[in-house]
N, C-alpha and C positions, 0 to 999 in steps of 0.2 A: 153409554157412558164413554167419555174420551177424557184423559187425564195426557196431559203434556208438561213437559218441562226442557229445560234446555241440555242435554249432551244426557244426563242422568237419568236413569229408571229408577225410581224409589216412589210412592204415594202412603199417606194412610190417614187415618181417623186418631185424637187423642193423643196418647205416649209415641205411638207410631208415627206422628204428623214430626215430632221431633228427626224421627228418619229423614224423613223427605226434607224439611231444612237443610239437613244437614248434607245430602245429596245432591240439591236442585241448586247449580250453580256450577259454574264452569269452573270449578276445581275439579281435581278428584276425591272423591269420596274416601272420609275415612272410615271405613271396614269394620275397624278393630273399635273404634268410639260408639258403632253402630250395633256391633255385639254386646259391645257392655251396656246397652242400651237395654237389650232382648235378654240382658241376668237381670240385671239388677231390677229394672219398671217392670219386664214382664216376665218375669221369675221363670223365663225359658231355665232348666236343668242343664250342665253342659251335654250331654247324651243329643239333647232336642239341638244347640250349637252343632255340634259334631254334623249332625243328619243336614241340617240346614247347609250346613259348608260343603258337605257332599255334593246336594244334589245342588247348589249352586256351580261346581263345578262340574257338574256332568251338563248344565244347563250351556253353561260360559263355552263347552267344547259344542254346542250342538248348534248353538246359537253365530249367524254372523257377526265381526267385530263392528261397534258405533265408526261413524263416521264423524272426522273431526270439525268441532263449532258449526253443530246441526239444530234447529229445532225437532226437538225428540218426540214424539207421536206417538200413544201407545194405549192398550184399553179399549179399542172401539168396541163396543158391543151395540145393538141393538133386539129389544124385548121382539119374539119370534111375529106376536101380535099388533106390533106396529113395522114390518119390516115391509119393504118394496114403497114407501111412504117417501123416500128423499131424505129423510132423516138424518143418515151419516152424509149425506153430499151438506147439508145446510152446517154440520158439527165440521166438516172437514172445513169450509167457506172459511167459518167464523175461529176456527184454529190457527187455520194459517195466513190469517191475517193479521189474529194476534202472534205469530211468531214474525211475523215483518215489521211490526209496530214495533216488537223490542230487537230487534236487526239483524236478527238474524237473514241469510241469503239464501239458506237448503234448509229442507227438511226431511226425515228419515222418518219412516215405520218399517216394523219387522211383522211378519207372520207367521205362522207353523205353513211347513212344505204339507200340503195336500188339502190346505184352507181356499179352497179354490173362491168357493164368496167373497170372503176377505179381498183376495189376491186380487181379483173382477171392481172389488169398491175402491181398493186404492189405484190403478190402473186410470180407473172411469175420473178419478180424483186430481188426474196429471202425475201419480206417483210412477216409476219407472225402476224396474228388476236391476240393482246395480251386482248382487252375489246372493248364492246360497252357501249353507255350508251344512254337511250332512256328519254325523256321528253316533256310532253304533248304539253304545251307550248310551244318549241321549233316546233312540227309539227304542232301547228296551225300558227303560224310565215311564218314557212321556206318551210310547206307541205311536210315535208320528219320527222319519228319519233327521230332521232337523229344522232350519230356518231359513228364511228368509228375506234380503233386505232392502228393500224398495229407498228411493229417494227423488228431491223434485226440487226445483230450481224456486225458490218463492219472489 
């Protein structure tokens, strides 16, 4: 699966696809519109708010910061049973094609530091190591020391 959108991370299914609208655009995202999203449609408890803003923030310190007016890149996975197949090379192709078609000039993907596959697919992809950023927090959380953020000339 590979989900892209321009400068923003947000995706979803239903009530949640309203997140990503609301994200997926070269504003900044409103946060707080996005919250009331998660009381009110999906009856998140503030308690479940609270956790979520946490570990957003421990997430936000562990993670490099975006790069500005990028096409954003994010989600690759591929099923264990179709891997070594070219599969992410043909999703990367047809990605960042379409981030040229809508004009964007770079594009960004991040990965967890120690994803070495990952790190090897986007590499192979023309993506290139522009920073890491590492946070203690973030590895007691997530069990990986932080991130990674690749970029590439489209």
């Amino acid at each position: 699966m590979m989900i892209v959108w321009p400068t923003c991370r947000r995706s979803g299914f239903g009530t949640i696809s309203r997140l990503a609208a609301m994200s997926a655009s070269r504003e900044t995202p409103n946060w707080e519109a996005m919250l009331d999203i998660a009381r009110s449609q999906l009856s998140y408890p503030e308690e479940r708010i609270g956790e979520i803003l946490q570990r957003g923030a421990v997430s936000m310190g562990g993670m490099p910061d975006d790069l500005e007016e990028v096409w954003g890149v994010e989600n690759v996975a591929v099923l264990p049973e179709y891997r070594g197949l070219g599969l992410a090379d043909r999703l990367f192709e047809h990605v960042l094609e379409e981030g040229r078609s809508r004009g964007f000039s770079r594009a960004q993907i991040l990965c967890l530091i120690g994803n070495d596959p990952a790190q090897r697919a986007w590499e192979r992809n023309g993506f290139r190591l522009q920073t890491e950023r590492r946070y203690a927090a973030f590895e007691e959380l997530f069990g990986c020391p932080g991130g990674k953020l690749f970029a590439q000339d489209l």
